[in-house]
MARFI-497751 format. One record per atom (N, C-alpha, C, O, CB): residue in one letter; y, x, z. Coordinates in steps of 0.2 Angstrom, whole numbers, always signed. Glycine has a CB too. Layout:
! residues N
<paza residuo="A" north="Y" east="X" up="Z"/>
...
! end
This chain:
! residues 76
<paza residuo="X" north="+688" east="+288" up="+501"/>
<paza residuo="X" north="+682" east="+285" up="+505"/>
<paza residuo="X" north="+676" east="+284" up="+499"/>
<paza residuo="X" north="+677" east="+281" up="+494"/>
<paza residuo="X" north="+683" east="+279" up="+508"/>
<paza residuo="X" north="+671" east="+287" up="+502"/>
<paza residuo="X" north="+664" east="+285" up="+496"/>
<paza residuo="X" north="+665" east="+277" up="+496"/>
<paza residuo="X" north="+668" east="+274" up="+500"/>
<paza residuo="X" north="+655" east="+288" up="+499"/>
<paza residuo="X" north="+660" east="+276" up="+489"/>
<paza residuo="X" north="+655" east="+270" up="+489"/>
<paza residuo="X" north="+651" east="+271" up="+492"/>
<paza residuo="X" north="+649" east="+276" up="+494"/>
<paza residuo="X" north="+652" east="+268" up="+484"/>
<paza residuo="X" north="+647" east="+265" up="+493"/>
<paza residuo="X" north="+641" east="+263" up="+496"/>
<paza residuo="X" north="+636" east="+265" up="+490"/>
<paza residuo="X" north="+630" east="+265" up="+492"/>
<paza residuo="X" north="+640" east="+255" up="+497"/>
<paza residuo="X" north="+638" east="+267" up="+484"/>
<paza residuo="X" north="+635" east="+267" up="+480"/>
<paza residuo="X" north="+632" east="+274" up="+479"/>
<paza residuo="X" north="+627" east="+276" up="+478"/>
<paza residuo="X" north="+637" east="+265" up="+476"/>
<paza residuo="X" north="+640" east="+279" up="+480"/>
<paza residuo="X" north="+640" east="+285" up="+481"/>
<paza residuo="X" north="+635" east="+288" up="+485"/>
<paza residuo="X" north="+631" east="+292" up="+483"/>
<paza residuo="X" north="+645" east="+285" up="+483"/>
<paza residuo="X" north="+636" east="+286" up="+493"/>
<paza residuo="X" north="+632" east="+286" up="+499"/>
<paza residuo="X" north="+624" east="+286" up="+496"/>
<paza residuo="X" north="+620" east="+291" up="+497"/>
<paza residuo="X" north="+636" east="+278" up="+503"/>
<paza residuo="X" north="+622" east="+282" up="+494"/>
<paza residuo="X" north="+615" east="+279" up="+492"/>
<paza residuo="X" north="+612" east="+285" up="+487"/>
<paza residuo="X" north="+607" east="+288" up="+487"/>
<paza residuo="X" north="+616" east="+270" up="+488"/>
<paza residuo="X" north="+616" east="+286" up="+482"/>
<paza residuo="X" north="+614" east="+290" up="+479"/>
<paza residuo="X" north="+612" east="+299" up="+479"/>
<paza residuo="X" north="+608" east="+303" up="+476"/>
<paza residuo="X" north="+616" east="+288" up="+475"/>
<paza residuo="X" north="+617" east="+299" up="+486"/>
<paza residuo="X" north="+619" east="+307" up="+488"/>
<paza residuo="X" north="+610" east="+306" up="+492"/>
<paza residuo="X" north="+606" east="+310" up="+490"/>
<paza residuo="X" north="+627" east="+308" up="+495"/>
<paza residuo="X" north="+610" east="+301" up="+496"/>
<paza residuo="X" north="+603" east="+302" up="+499"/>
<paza residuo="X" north="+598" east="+301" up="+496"/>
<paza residuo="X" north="+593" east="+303" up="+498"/>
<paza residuo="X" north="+603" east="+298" up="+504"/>
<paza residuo="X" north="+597" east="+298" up="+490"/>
<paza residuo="X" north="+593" east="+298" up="+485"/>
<paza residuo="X" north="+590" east="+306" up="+482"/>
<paza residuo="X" north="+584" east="+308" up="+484"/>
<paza residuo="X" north="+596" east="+293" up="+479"/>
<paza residuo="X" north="+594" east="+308" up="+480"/>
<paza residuo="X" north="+595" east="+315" up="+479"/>
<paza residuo="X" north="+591" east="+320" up="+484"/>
<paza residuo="X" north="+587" east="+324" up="+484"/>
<paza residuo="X" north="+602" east="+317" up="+479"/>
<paza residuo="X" north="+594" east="+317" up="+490"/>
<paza residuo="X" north="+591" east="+325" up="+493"/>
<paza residuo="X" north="+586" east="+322" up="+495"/>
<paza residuo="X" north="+583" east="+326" up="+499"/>
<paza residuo="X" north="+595" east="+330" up="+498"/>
<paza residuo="X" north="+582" east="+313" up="+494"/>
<paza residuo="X" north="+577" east="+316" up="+496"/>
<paza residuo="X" north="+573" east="+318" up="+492"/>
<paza residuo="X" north="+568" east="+321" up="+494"/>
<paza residuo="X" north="+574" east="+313" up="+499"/>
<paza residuo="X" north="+575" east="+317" up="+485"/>
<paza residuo="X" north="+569" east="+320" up="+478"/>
<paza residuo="X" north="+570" east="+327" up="+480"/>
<paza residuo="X" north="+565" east="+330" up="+479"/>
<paza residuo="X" north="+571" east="+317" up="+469"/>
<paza residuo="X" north="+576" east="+332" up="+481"/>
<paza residuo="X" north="+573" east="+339" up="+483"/>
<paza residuo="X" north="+568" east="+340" up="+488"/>
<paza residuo="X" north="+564" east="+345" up="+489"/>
<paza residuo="X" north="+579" east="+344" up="+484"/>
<paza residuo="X" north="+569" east="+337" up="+491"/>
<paza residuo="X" north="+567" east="+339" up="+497"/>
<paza residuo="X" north="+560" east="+338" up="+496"/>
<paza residuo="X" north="+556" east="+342" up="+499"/>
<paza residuo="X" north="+570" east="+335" up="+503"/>
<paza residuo="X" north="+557" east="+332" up="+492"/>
<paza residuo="X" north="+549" east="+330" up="+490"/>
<paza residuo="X" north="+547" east="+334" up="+487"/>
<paza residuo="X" north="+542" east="+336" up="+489"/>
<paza residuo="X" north="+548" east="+326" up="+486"/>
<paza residuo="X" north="+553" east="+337" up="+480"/>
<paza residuo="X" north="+551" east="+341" up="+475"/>
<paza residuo="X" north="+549" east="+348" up="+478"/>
<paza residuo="X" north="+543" east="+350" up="+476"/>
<paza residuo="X" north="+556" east="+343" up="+470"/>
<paza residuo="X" north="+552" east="+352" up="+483"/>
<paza residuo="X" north="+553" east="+357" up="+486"/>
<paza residuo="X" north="+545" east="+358" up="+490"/>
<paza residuo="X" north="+541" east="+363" up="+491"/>
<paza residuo="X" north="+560" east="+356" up="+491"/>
<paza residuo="X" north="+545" east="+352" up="+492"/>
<paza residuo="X" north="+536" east="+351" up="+497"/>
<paza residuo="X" north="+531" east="+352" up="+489"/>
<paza residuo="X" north="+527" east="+357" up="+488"/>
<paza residuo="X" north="+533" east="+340" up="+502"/>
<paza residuo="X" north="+532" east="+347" up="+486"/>
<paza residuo="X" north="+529" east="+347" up="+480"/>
<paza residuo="X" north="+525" east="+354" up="+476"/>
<paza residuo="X" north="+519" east="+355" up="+474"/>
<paza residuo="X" north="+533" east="+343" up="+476"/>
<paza residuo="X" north="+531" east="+359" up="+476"/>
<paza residuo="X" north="+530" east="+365" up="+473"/>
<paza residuo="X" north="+528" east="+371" up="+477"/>
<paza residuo="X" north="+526" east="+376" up="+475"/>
<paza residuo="X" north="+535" east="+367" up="+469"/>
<paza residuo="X" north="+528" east="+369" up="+483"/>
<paza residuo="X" north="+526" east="+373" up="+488"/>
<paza residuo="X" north="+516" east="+371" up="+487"/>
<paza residuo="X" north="+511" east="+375" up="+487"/>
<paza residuo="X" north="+531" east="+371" up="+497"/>
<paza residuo="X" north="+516" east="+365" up="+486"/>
<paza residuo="X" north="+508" east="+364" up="+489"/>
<paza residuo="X" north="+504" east="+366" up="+481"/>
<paza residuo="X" north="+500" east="+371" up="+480"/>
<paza residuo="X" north="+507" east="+352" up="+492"/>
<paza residuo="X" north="+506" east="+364" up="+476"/>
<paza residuo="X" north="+506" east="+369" up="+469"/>
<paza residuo="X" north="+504" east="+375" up="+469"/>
<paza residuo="X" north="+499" east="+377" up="+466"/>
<paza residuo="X" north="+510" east="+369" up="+466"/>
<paza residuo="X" north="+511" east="+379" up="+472"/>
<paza residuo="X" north="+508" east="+389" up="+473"/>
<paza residuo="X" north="+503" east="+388" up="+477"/>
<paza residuo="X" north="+497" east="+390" up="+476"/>
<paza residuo="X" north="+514" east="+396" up="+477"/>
<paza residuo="X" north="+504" east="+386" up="+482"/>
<paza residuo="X" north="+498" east="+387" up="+488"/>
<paza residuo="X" north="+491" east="+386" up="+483"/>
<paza residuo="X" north="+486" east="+390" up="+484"/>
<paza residuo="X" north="+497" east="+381" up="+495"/>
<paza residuo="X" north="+491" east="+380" up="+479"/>
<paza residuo="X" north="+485" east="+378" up="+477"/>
<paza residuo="X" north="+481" east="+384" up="+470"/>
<paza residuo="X" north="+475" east="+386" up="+470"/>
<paza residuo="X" north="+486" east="+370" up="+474"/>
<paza residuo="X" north="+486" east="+385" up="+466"/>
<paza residuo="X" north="+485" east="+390" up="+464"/>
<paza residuo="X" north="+485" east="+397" up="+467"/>
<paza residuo="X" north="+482" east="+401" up="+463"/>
<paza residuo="X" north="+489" east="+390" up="+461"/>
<paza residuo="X" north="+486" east="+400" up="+473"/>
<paza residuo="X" north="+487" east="+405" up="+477"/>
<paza residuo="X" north="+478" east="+404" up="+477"/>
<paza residuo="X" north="+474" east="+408" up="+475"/>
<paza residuo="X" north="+494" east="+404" up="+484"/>
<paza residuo="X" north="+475" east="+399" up="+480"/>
<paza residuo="X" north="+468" east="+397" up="+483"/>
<paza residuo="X" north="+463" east="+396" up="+476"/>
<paza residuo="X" north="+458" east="+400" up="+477"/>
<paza residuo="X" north="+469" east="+391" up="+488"/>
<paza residuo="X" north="+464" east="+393" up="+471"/>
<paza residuo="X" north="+462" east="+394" up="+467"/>
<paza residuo="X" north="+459" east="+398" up="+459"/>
<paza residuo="X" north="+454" east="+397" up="+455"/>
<paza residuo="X" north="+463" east="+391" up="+467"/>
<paza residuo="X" north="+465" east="+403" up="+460"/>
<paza residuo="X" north="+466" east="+409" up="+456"/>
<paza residuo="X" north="+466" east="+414" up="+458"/>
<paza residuo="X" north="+462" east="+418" up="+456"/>
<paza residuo="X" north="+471" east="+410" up="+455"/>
<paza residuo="X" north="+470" east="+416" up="+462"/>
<paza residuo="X" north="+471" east="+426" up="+467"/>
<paza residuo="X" north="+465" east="+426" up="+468"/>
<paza residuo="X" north="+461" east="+428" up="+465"/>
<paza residuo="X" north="+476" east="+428" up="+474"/>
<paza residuo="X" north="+464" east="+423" up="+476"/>
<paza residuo="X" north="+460" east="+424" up="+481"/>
<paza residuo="X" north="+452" east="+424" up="+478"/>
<paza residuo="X" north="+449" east="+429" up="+480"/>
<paza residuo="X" north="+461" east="+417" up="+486"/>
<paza residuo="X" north="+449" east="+420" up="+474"/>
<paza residuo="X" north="+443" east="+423" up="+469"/>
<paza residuo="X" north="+443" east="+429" up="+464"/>
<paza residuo="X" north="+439" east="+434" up="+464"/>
<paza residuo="X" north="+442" east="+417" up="+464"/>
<paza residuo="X" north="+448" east="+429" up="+462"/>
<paza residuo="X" north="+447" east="+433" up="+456"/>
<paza residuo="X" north="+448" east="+440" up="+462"/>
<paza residuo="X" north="+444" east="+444" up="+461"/>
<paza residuo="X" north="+453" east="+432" up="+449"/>
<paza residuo="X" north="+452" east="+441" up="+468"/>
<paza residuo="X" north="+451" east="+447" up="+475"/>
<paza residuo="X" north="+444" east="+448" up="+475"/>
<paza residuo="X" north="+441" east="+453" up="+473"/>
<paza residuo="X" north="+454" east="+444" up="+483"/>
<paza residuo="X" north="+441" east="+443" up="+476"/>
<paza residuo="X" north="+432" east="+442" up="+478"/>
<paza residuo="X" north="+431" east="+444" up="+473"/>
<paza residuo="X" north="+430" east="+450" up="+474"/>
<paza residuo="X" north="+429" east="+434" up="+480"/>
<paza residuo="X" north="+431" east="+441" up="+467"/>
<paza residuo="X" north="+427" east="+443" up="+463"/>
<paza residuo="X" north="+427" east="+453" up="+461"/>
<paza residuo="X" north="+423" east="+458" up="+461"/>
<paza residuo="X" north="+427" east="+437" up="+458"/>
<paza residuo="X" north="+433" east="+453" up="+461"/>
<paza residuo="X" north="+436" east="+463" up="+460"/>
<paza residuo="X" north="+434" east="+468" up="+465"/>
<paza residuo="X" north="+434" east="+474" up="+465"/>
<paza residuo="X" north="+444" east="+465" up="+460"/>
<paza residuo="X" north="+433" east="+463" up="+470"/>
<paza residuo="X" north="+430" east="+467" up="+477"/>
<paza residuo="X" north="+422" east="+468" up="+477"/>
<paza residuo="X" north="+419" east="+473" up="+479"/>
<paza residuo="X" north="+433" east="+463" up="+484"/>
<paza residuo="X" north="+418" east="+463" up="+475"/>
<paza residuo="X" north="+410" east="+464" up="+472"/>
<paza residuo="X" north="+408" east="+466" up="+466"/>
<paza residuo="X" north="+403" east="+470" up="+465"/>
<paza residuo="X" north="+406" east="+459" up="+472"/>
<paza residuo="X" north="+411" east="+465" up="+462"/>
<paza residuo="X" north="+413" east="+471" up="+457"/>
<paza residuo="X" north="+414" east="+479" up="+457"/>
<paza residuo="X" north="+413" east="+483" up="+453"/>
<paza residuo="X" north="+420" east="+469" up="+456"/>
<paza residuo="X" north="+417" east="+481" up="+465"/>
<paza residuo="X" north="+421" east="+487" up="+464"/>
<paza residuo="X" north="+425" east="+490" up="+460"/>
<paza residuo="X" north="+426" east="+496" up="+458"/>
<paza residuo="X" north="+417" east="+490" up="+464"/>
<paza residuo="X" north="+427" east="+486" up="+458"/>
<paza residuo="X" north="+435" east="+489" up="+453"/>
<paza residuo="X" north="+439" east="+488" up="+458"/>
<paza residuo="X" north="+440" east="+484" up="+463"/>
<paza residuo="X" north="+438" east="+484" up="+445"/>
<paza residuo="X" north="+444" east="+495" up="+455"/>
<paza residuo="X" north="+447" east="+499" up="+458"/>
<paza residuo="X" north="+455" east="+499" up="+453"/>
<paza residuo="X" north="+457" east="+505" up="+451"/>
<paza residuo="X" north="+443" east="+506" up="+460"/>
<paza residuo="X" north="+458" east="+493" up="+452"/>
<paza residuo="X" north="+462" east="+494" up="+446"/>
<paza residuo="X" north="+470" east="+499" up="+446"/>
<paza residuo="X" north="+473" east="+501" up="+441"/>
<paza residuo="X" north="+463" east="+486" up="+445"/>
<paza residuo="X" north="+472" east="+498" up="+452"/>
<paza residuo="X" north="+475" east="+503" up="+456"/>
<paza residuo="X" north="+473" east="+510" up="+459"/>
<paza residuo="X" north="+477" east="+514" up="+461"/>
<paza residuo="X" north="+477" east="+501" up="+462"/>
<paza residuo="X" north="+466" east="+512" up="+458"/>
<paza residuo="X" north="+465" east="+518" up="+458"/>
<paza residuo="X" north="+469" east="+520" up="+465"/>
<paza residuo="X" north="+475" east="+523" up="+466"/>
<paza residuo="X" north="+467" east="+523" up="+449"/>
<paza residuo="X" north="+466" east="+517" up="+470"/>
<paza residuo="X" north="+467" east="+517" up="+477"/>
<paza residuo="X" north="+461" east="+520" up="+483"/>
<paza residuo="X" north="+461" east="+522" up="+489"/>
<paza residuo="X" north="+469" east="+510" up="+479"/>
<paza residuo="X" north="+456" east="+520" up="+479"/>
<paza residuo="X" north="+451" east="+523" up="+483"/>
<paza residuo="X" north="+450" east="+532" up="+483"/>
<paza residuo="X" north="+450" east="+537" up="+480"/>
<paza residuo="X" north="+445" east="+520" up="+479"/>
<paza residuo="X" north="+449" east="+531" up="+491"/>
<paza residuo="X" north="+449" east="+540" up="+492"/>
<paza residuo="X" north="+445" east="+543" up="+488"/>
<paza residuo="X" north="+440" east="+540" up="+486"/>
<paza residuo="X" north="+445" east="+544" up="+500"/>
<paza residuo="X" north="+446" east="+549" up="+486"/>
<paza residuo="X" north="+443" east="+554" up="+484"/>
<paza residuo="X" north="+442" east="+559" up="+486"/>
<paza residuo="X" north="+447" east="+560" up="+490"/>
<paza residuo="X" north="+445" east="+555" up="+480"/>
<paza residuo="X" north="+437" east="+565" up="+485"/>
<paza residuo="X" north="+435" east="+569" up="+491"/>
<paza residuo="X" north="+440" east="+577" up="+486"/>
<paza residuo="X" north="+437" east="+582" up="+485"/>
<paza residuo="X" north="+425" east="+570" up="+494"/>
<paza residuo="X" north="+446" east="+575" up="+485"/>
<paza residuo="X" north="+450" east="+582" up="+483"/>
<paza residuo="X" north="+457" east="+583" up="+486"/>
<paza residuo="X" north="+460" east="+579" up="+489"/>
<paza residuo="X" north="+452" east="+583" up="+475"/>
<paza residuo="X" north="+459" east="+589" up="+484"/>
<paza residuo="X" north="+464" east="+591" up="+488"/>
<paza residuo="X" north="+467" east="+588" up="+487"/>
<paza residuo="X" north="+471" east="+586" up="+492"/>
<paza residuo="X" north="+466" east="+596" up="+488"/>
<paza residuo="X" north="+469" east="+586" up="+480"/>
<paza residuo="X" north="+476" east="+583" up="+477"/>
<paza residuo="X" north="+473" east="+578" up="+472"/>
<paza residuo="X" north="+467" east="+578" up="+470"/>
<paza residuo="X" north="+483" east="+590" up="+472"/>
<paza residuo="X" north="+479" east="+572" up="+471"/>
<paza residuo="X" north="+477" east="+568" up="+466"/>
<paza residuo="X" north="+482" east="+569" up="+461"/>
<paza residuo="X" north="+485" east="+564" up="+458"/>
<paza residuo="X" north="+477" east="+561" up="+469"/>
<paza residuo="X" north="+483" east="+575" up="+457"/>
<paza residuo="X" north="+488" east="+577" up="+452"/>
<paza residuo="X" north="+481" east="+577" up="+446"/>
<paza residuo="X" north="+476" east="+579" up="+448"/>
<paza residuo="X" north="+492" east="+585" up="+454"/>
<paza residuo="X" north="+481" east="+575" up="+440"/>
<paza residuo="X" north="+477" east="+575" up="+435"/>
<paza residuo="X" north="+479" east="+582" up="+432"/>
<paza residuo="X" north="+485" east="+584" up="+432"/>
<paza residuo="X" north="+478" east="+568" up="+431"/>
<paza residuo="X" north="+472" east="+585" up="+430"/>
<paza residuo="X" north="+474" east="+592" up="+425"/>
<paza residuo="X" north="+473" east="+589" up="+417"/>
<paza residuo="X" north="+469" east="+584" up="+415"/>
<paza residuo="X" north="+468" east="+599" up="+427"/>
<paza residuo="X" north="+477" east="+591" up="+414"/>
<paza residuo="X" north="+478" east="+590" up="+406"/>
<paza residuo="X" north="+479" east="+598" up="+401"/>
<paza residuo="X" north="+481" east="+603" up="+403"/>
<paza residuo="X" north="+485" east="+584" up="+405"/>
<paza residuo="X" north="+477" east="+597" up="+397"/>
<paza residuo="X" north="+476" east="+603" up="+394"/>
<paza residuo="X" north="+481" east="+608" up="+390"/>
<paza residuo="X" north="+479" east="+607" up="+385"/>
<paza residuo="X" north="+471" east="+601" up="+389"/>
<paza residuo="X" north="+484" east="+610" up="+391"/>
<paza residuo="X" north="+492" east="+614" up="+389"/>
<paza residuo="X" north="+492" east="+615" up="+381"/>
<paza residuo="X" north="+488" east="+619" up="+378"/>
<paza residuo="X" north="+494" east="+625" up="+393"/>
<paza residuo="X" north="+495" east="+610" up="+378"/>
<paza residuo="X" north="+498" east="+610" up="+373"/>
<paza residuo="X" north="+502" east="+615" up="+371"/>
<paza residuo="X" north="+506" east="+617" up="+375"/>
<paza residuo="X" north="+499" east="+606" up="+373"/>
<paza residuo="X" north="+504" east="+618" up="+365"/>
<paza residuo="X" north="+511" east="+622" up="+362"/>
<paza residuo="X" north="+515" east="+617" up="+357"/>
<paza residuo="X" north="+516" east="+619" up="+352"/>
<paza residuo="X" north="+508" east="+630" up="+357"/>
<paza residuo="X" north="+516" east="+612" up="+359"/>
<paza residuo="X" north="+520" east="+608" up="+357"/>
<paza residuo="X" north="+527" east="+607" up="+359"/>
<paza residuo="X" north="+529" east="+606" up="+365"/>
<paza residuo="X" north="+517" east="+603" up="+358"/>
<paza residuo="X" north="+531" east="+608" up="+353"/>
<paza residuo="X" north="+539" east="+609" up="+354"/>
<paza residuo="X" north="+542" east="+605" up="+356"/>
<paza residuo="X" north="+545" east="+601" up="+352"/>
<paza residuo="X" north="+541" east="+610" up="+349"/>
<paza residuo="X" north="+544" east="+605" up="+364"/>
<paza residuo="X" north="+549" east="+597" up="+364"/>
<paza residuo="X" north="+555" east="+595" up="+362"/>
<paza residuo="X" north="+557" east="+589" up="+362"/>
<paza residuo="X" north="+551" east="+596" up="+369"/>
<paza residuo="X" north="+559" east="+603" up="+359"/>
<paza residuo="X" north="+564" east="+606" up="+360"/>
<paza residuo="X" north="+570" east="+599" up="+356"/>
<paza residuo="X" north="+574" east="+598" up="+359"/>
<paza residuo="X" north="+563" east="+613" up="+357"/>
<paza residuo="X" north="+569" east="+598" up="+351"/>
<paza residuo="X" north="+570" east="+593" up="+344"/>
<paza residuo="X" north="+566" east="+586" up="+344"/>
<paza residuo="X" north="+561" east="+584" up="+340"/>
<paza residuo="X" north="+568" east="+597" up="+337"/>
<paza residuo="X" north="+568" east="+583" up="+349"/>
<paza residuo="X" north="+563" east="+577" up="+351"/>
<paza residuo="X" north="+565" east="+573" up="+347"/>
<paza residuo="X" north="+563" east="+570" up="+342"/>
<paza residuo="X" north="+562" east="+574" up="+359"/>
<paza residuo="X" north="+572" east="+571" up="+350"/>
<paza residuo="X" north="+575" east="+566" up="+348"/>
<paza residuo="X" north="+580" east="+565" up="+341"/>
<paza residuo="X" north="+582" east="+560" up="+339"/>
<paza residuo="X" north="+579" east="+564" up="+354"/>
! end
């Protein structure tokens, strides 16, 4: 059989997770609102495109690069 002491403290506990648990939730959020969400705003009047997601009017989005005669053969 627990203590009373036991008892007291089990419930002590969970309620500090349970606080802590709200506590860090309201933190990301505040950060989530203070951080992302502007700096979105601001990259969107900006027009940066940091993901290079915006259409383009070509057939393909393969990059051409120039053909090297470089030996791979003995790389490593």
């Amino acid at each position: 059989m627990k203590s009373k002491f036991g008892q007291i403290k089990n419930c002590i506990i969970k309620i500090q997770k349970s606080v802590l648990n709200k506590i860090v939730a309201v933190v990301l959020f505040t950060e989530y609102i203070l951080i992302i969400i502007p700096t979105a705003i601001l990259m969107k009047l900006c027009k940066r495109d940091r993901l290079h997601l915006k259409k383009y009017d070509t057939n393909s989005y393969w990059k051409t690069y120039k053909n090297d005669d470089v030996n791979y053969e003995r790389q490593f």
